[in-house]
KEKE-3310 file (N, C-alpha, C; in steps of 0.2 Angstrom, whole numbers, plus 5000, padded with zeros to 4 digits):
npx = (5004:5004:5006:5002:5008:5006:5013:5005:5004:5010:5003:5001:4992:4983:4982:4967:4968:4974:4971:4977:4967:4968:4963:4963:4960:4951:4936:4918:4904:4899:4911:4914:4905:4907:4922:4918:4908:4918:4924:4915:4915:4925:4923:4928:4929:4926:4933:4941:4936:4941:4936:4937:4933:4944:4942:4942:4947:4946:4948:4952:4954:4956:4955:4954:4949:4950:4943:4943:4954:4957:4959:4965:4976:4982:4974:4964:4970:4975:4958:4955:4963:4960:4947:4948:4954:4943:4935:4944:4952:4964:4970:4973:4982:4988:4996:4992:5004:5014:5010:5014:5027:5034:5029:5033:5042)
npy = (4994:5010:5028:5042:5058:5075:5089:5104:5120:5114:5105:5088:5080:5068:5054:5041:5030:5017:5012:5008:5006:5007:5003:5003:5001:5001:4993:5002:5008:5015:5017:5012:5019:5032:5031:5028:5037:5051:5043:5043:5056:5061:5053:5040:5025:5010:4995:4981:4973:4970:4966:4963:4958:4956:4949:4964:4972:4980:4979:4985:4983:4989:4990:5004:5014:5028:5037:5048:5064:5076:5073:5075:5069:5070:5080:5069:5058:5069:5069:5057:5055:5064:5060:5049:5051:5057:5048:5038:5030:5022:5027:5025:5027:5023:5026:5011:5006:5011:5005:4990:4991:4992:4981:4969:4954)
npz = (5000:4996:5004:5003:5009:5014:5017:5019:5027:5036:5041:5042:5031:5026:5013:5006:5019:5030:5048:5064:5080:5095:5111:5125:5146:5162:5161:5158:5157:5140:5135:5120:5112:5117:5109:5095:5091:5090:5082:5069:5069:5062:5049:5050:5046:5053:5049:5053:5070:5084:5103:5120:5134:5148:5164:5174:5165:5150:5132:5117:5098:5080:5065:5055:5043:5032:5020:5012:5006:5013:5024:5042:5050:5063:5071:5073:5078:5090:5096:5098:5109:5118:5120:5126:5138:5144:5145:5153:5148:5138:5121:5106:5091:5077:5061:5048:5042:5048:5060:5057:5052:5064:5072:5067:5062)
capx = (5000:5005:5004:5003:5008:5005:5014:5002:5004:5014:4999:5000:4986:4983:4973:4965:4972:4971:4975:4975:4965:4969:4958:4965:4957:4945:4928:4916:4899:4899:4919:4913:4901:4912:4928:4915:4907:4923:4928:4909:4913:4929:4921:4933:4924:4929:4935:4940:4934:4941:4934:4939:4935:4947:4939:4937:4953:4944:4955:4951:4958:4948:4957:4949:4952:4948:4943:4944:4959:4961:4960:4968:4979:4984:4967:4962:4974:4973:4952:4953:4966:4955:4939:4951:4956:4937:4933:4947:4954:4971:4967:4980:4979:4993:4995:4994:5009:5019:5010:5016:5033:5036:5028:5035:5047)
capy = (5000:5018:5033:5050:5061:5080:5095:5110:5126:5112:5099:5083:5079:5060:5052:5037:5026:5013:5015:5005:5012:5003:5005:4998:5004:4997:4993:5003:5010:5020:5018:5010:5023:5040:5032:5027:5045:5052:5041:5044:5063:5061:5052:5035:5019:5004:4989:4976:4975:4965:4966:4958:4961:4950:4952:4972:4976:4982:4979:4983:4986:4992:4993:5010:5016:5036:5038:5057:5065:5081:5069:5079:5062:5075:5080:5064:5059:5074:5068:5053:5053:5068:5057:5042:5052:5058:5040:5034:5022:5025:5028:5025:5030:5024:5024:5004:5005:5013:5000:4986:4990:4991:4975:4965:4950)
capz = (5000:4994:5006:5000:5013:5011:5021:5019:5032:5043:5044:5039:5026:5022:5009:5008:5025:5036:5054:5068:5086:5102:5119:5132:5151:5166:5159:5161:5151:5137:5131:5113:5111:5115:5104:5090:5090:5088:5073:5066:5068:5058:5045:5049:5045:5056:5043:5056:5076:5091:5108:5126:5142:5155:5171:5174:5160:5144:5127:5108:5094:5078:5060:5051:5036:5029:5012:5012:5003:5015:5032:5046:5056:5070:5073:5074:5086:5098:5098:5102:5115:5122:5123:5131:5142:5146:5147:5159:5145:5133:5117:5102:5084:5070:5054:5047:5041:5053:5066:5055:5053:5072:5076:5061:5067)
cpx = (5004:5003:5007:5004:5009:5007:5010:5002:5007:5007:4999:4994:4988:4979:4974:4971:4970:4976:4973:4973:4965:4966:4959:4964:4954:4939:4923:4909:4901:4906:4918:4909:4905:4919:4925:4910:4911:4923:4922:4912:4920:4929:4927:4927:4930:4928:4935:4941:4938:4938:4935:4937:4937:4947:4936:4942:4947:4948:4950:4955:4955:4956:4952:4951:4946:4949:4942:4952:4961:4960:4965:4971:4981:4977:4964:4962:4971:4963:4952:4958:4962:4949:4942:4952:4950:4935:4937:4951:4958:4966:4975:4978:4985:4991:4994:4999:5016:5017:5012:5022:5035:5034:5031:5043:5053)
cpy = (5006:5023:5040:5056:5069:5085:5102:5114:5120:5107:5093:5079:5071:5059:5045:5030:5025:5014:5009:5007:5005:5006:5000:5004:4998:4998:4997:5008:5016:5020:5017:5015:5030:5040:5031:5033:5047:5051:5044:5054:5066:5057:5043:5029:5013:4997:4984:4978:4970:4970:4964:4962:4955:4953:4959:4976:4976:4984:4979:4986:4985:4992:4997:5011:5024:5036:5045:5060:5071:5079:5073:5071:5066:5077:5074:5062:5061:5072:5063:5051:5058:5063:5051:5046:5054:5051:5034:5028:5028:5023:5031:5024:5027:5021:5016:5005:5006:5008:4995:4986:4988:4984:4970:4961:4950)
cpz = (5000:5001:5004:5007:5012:5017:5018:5025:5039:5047:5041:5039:5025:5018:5009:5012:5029:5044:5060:5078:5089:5106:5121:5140:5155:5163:5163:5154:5147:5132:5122:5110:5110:5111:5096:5086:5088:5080:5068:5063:5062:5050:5043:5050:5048:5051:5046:5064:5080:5096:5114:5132:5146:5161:5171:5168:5153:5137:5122:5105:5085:5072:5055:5046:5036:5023:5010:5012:5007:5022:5036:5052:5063:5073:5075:5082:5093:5099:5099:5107:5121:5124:5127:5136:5146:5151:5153:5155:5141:5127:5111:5095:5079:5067:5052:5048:5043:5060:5064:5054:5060:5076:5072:5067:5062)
residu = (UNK:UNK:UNK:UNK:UNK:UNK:UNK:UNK:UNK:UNK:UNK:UNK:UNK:UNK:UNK:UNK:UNK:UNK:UNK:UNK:UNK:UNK:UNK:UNK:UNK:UNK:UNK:UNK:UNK:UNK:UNK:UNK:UNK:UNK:UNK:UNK:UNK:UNK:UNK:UNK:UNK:UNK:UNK:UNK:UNK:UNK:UNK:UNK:UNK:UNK:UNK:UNK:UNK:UNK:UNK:UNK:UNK:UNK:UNK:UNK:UNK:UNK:UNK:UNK:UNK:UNK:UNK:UNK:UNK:UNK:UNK:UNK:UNK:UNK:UNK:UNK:UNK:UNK:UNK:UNK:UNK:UNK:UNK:UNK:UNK:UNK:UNK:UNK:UNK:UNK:UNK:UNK:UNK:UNK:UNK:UNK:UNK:UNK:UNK:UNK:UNK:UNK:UNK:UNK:UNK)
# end
């Protein structure tokens, strides 16, 4: 996969990308719903979902994708580490392909 990365006024512009969003916290009502808002409100469609809760620990991980050419990835970011932090759960944003290098064996 190709990404096009675009420096305009010092923001970095993506288009069409996959990204992978971690939630990891204590369980508790509501977390699916304020990080899914979010993605709704940034117009990020959820691709592929996991889910777990062990014991009271709450873990997902969600691969997204944005089909939108003037996508704001910093923005993103800073919203949903803001709404984790509302929610009491971490909240973690990378590109594919920068999450796959770094885990690669």
């Amino acid at each position: 996969m190709q990404v096009l990365i675009v420096v305009i006024r010092k923001k970095y512009i993506m288009v069409p990308s996959r990204f992978i969003i971690t939630v990891i916290g204590i369980d508790k009502v509501g977390i699916v719903a304020g990080v899914t808002k979010v993605m709704a409100d940034f117009h990020v469609n959820i691709v592929d979902i996991s889910q777990t809760i062990m014991e009271d620990l709450f873990t997902m991980i969600m691969l997204a994708e944005v089909k939108e050419g003037n996508f704001d990835l910093v923005a993103f970011q800073k919203a949903m580490s803001e709404e984790g932090s509302e929610l009491g759960v971490e909240v973690k944003v990378q590109h594919e392909d920068t999450f796959r290098f770094m885990h690669r064996i």
